[in-house]
C-alpha positions as a Python dict, from the first residue, in 0.01 Angstrom:
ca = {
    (1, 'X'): (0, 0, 0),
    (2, 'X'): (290, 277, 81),
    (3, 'X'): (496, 134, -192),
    (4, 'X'): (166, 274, -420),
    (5, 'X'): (140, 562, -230),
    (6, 'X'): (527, 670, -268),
    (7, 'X'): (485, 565, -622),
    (8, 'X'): (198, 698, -760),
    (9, 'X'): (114, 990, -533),
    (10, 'X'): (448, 1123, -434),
    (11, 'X'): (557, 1149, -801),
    (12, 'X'): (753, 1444, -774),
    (13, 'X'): (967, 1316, -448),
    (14, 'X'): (1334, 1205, -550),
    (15, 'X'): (1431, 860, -423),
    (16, 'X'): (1714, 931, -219),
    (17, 'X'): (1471, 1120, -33),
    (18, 'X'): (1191, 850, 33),
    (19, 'X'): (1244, 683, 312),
    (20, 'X'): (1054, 364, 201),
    (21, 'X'): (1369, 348, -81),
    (22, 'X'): (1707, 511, 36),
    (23, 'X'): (1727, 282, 344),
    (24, 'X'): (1671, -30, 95),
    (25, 'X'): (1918, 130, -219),
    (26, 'X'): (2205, 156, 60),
    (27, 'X'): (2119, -144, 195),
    (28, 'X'): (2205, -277, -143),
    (29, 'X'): (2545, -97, -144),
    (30, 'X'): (2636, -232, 163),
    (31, 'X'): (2556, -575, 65),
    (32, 'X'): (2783, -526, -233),
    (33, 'X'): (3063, -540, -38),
    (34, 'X'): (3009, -920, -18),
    (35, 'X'): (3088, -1006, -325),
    (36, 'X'): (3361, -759, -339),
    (37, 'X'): (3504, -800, 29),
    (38, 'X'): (3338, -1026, 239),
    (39, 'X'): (3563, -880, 526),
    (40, 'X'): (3420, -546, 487),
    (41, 'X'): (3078, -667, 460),
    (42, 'X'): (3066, -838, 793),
    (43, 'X'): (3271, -526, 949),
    (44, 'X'): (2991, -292, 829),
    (45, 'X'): (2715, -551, 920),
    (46, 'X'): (2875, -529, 1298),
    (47, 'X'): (2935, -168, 1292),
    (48, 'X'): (3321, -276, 1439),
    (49, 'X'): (3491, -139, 1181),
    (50, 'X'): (3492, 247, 1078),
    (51, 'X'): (3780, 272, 900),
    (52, 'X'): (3803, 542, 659),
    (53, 'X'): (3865, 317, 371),
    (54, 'X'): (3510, 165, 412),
    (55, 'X'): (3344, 528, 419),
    (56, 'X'): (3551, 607, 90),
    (57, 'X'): (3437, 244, -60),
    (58, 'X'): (3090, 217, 99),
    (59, 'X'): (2921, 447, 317),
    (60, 'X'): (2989, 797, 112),
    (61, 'X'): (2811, 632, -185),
    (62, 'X'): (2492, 603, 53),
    (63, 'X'): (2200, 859, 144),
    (64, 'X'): (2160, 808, 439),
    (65, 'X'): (2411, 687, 614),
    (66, 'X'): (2561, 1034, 650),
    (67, 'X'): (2305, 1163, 908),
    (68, 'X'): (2385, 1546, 788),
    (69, 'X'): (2260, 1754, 1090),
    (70, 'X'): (2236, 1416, 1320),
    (71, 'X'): (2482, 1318, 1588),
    (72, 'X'): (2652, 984, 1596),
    (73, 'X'): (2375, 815, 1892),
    (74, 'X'): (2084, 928, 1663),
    (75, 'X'): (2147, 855, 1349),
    (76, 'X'): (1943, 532, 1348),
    (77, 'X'): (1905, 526, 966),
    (78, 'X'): (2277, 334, 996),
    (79, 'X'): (2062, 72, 1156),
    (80, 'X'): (1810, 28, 901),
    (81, 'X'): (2084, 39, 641),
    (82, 'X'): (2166, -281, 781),
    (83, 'X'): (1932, -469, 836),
    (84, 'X'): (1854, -464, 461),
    (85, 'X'): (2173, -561, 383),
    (86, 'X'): (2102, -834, 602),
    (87, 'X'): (1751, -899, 433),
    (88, 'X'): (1918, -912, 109),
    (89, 'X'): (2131, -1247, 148),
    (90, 'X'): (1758, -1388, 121),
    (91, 'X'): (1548, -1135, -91),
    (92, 'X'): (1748, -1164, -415),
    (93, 'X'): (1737, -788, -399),
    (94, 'X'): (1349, -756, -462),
    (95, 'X'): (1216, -470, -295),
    (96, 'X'): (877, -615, -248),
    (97, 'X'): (1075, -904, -31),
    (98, 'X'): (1136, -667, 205),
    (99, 'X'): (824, -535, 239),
    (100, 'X'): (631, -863, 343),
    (101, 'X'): (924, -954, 614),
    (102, 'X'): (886, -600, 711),
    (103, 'X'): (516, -634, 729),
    (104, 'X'): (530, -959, 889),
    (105, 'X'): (795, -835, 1195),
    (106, 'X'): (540, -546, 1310),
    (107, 'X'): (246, -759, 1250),
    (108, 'X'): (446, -1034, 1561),
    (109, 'X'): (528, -715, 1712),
    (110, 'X'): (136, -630, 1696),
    (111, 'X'): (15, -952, 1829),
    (112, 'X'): (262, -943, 2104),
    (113, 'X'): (194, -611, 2247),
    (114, 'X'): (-161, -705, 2221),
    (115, 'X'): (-155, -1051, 2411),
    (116, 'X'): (67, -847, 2679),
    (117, 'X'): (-295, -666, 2768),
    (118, 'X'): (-541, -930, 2626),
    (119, 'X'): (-611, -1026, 3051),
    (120, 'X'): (-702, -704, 3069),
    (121, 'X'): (-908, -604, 2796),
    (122, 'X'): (-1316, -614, 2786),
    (123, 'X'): (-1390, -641, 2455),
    (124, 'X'): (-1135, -817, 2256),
    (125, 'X'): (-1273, -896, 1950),
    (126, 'X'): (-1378, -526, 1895),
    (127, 'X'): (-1012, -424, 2032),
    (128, 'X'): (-847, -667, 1806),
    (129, 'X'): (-1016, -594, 1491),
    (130, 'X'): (-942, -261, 1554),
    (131, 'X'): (-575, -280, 1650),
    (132, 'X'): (-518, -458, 1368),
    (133, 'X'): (-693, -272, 1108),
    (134, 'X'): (-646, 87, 1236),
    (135, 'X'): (-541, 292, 908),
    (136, 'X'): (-238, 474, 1030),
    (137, 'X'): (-125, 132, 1199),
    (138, 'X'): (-173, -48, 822),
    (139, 'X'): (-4, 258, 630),
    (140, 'X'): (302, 338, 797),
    (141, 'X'): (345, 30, 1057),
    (142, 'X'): (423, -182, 798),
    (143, 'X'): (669, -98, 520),
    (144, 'X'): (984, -86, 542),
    (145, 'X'): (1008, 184, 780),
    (146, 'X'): (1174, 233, 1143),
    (147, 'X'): (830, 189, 1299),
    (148, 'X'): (772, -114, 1155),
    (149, 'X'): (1103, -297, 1330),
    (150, 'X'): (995, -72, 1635),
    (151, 'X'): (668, -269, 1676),
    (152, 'X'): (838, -530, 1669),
    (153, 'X'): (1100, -502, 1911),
    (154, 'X'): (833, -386, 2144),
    (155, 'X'): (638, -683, 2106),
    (156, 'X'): (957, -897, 2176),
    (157, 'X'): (1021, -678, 2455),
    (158, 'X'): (682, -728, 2583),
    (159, 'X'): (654, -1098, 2552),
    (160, 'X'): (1013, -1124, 2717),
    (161, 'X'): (891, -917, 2980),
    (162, 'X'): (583, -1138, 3025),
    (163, 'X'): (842, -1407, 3098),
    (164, 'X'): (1023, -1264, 3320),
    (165, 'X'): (762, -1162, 3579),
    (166, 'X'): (663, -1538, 3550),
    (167, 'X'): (989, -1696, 3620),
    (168, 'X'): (1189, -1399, 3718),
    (169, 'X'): (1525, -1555, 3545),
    (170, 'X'): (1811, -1423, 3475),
    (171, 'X'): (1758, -1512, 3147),
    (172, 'X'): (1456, -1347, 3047),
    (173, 'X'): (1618, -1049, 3232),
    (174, 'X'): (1909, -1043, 2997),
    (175, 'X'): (1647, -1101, 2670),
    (176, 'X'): (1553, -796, 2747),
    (177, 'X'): (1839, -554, 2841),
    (178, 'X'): (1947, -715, 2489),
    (179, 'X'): (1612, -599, 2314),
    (180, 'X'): (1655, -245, 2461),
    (181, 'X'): (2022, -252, 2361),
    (182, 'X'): (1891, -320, 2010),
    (183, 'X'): (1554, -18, 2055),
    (184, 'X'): (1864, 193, 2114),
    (185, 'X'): (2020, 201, 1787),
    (186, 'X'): (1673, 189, 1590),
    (187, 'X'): (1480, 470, 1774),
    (188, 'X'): (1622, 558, 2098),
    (189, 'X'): (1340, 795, 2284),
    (190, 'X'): (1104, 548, 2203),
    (191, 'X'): (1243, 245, 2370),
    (192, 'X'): (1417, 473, 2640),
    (193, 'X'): (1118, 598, 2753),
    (194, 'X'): (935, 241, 2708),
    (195, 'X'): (1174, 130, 2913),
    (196, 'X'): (1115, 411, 3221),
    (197, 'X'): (755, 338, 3196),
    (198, 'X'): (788, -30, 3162),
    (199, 'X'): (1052, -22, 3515),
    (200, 'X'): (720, 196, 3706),
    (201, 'X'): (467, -103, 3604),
    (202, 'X'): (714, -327, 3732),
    (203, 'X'): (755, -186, 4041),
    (204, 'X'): (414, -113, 4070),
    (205, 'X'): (283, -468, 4022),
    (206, 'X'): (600, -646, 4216),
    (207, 'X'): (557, -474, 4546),
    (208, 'X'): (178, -402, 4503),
    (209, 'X'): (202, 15, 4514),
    (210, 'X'): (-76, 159, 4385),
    (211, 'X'): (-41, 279, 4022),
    (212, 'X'): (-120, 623, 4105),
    (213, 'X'): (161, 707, 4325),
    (214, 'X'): (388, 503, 4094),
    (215, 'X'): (319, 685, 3816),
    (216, 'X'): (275, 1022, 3964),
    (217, 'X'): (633, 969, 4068),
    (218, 'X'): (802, 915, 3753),
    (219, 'X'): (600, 1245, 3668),
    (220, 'X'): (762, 1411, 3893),
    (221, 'X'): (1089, 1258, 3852),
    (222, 'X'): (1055, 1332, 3496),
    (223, 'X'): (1019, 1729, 3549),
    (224, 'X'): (1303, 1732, 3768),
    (225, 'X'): (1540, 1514, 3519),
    (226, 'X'): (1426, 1784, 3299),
    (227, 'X'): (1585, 2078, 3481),
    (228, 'X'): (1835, 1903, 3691),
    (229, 'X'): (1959, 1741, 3327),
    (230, 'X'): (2128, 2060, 3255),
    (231, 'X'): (2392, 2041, 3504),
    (232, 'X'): (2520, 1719, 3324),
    (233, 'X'): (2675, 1957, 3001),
    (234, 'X'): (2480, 1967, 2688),
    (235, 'X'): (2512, 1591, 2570),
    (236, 'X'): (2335, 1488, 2809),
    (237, 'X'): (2081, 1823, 2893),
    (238, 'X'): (1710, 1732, 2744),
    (239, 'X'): (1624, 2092, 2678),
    (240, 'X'): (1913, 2110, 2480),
    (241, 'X'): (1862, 1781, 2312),
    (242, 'X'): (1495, 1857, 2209),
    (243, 'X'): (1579, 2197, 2089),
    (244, 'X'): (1892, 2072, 1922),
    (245, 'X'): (1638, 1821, 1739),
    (246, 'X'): (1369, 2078, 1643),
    (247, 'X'): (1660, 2282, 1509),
    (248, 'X'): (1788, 1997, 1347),
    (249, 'X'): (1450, 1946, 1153),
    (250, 'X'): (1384, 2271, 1050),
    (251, 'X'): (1759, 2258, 899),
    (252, 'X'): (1651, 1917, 706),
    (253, 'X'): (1312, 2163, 591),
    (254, 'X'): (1556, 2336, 440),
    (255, 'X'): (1720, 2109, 215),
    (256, 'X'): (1362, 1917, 142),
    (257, 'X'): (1039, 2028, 49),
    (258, 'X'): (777, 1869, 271),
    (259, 'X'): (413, 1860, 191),
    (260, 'X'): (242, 1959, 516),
    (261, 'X'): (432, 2198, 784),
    (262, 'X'): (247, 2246, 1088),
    (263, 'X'): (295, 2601, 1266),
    (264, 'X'): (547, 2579, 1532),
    (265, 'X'): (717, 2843, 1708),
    (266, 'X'): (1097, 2767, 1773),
    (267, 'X'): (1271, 2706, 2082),
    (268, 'X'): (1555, 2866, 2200),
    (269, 'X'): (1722, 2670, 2460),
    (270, 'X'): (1496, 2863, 2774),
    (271, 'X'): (1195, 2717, 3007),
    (272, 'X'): (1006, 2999, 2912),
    (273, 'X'): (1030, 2867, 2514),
    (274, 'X'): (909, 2501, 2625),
    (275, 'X'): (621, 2669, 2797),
    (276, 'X'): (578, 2920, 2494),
    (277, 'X'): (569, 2663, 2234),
    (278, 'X'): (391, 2386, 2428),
    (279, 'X'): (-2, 2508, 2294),
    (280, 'X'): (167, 2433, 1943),
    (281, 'X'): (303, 2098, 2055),
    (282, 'X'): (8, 1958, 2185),
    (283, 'X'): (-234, 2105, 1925),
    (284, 'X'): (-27, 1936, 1642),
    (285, 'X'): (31, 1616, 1785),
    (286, 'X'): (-315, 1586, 1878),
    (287, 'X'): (-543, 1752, 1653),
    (288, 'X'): (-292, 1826, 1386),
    (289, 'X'): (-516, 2093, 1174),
    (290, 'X'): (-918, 2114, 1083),
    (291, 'X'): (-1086, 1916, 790),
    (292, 'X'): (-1110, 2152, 558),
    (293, 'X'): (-698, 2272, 575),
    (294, 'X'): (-641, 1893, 433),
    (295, 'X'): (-417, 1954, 131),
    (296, 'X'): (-500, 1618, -4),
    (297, 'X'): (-737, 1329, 78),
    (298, 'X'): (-419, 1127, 262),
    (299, 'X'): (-396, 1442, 496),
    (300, 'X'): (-773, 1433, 518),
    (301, 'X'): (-758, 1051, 614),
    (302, 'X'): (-516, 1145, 873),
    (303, 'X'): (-727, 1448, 1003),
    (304, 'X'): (-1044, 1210, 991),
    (305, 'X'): (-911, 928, 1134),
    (306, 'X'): (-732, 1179, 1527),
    (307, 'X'): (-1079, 1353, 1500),
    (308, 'X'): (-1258, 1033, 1554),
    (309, 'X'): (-983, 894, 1752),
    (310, 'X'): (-1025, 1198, 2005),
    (311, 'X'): (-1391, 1168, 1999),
    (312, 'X'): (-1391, 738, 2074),
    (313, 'X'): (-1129, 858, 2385),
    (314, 'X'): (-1393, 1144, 2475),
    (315, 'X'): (-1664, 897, 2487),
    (316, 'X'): (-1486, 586, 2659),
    (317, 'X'): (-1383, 815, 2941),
    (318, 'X'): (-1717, 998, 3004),
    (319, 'X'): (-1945, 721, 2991),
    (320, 'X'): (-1708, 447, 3086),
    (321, 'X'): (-1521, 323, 3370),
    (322, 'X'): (-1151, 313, 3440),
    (323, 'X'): (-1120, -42, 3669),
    (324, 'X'): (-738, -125, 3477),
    (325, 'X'): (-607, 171, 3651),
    (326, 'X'): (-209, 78, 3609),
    (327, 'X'): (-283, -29, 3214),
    (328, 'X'): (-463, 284, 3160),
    (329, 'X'): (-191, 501, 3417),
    (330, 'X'): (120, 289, 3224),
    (331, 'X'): (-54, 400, 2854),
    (332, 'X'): (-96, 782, 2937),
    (333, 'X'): (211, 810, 3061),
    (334, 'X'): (370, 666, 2738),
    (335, 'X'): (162, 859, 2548),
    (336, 'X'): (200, 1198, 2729),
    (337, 'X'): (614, 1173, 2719),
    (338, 'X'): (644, 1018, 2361),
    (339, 'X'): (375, 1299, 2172),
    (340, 'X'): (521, 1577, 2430),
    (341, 'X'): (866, 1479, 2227),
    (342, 'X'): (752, 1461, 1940),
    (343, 'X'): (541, 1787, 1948),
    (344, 'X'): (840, 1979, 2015),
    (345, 'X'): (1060, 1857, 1768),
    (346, 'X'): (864, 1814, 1462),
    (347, 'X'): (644, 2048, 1232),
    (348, 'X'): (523, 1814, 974),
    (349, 'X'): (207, 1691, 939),
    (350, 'X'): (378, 1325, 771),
    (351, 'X'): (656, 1308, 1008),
    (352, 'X'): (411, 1346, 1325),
    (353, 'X'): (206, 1065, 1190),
    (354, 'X'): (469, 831, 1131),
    (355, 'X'): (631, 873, 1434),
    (356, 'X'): (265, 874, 1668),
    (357, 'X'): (280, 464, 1550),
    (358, 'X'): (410, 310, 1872),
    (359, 'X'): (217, 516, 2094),
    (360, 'X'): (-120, 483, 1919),
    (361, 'X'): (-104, 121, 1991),
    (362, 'X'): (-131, 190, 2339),
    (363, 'X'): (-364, 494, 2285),
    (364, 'X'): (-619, 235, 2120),
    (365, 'X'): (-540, -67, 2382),
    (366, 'X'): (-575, 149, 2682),
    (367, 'X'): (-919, 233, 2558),
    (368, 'X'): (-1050, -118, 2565),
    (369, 'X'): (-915, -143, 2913),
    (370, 'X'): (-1178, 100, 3010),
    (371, 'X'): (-1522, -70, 3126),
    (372, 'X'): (-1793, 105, 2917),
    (373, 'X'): (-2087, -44, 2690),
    (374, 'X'): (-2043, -153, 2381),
    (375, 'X'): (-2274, 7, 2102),
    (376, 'X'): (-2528, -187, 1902),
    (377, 'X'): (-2254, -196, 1588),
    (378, 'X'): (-1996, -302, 1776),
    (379, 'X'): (-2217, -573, 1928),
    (380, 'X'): (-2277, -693, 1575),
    (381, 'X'): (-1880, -697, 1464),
    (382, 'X'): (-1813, -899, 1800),
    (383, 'X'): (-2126, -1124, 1723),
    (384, 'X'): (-1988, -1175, 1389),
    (385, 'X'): (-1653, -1254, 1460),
    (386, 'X'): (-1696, -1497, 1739),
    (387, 'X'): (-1620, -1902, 1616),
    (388, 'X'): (-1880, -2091, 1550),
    (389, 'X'): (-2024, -2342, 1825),
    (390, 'X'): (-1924, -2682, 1741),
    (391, 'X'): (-2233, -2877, 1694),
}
């Protein structure tokens, strides 16, 4: 489906700068070295070896393995890079190869996630079908994108995790510091902040503290990481790091036209800019713009599909019931930190969308966690989707 939509709708879009190709042409250059060097290929595969003979052989023939404006620990385009070299021992070099193991990785990622709350979901047939089938999830959760292998570490992650609070090994303990290891060269605020959120519910279900007070205190802890983080030098400062990264994107506007920018007032490394622009963050993560500013029917899908999104949420929580208070408290909390970040950092209407993926899976499971009743229609869907009785 996005291989139509880069093709036929984004005609004028160079390929270099499609996301859905450069990662899979470099991949290609990388996996050249095989035949050429086997040494070299395996080096780059690793990441060991970054000699300077590789970048003049390899890696200054590629895209986007240069991160241009990106530092070293976030260029994460490297890692995709490599993994399609890795895809192509076994693809033959087809494009379309990649695609269905792509697709096939974030739908086990999917199901994971999702068996990680079945317990504690009310209506699961409803919640499945719409997991499953949700339009952003289908569109951009499934080619051959970074949110695609996200998913699916997550749901590795998840199911490891599941494991471990079983057994409580050793084993399933290092599983998991391994999957994170791995979340931290694909997208690194996602899993670092899955990981801060996931450590809360643990603690909160281990020694039986209520949710609330968990979860209020990583709020708080949060906040003061946020000022205190400036005493550690800029590297390691998150107001400098999120306004490094906004700047960094409007510097990539720059060099690239991009369909849809949201307005977004710039920060300039002060409290009193976070709290300026934050209106702006959360109106574009969340709302993103009205129907009828839709350049195009995808941006109206998009528009169409948070609208009704906000409303479900609106509707869940005033006539429902929250009784899966740390599943609900453990979702908002992702939620709130992940959009926050990405509200901050990115003006585009695309980019926002594409990035929202790994939070809207727990945006849409936390709302079946909710006890409220089920409308006629969605009656009928369950109805229709339960098995058959066996005579």
């Amino acid at each position: 489906m996005m291989y139509v939509v880069y093709t036929q709708f984004y005609v004028g879009q160079e390929r270099h700068q499609s996301d859905i190709f450069k990662f899979f042409d470099d991949g290609i250059i990388l996996y050249s070295a095989l035949e050429q060097n086997p040494e070299d290929f395996f080096s780059m595969l690793s990441g060991l070896n970054k000699s300077p003979e590789l970048s003049a052989k390899y890696y200054d023939k590629m895209m986007s393995w240069h991160g241009g404006f990106e530092k070293e620990t976030f260029n994460d385009a490297k890692t995709m890079v490599r993994i399609n070299a890795f895809v192509r021992l076994f693809s033959a070099g087809n494009f379309h190869i990649h695609q269905l193991i792509s697709a096939f990785l974030s739908f086990l990622g999917l199901w994971s996630i999702f068996l990680f709350f079945q317990p504690y979901i009310l209506h699961k047939k409803t919640a499945a079908t719409t997991l499953f089938l949700c339009p952003s999830l289908l569109l951009w959760g499934s080619p051959i994108f970074k949110e695609s292998f996200a998913l699916f570490l997550m749901g590795a992650i998840f199911w490891t995790f599941k494991k471990f609070t079983q057994h409580y090994h050793i084993k399933w303990l290092v599983c998991i510091m391994c999957l994170f290891l791995g979340g931290y060269f694909l997208k690194v605020y996602v899993f670092l902040i899955l990981f801060v959120v996931l450590f809360t519910y643990l603690i909160s279900s281990t020694y039986a503290i209520k949710a609330s007070y968990c979860f209020s205190g990583l709020g708080v802890f949060c906040i003061l990481f946020f000022f205190l983080s400036d005493y550690f030098g800029s590297d390691y400062s998150l107001p400098w790091i999120i306004t490094w990264k906004q700047k960094d994107f409007f510097g990539m506007l720059g060099l690239q036209s991009a369909g849809s920018i949201l307005p977004l007032h710039k920060l300039d490394y002060s409290y009193l800019s976070f709290l300026y622009v934050l209106p702006d963050a959360l109106y574009n993560v969340l709302y993103h713009k009205h129907i009828w500013q839709a350049r195009h029917f995808l941006e109206c899908f998009s528009i169409l599909e948070q609208q009704a999104l906000l409303l479900f949420t609106f509707l869940v929580f005033y006539f429902g019931k929250v009784t899966r208070v740390t599943h609900v408290l453990f979702s908002l909390t992702y939620l709130v930190l992940l959009f926050l970040l990405i509200g901050y950092t990115v003006p585009v209407l695309g980019a926002i969308v594409r990035y929202k993926i790994p939070g809207l899976v727990f945006w849409i499971l936390a709302l079946f966690t909710v006890k409220w009743p089920l409308p006629t229609w969605m009656q009928t869907l369950s109805h229709t989707l339960r098995a058959p009785h066996k005579p």
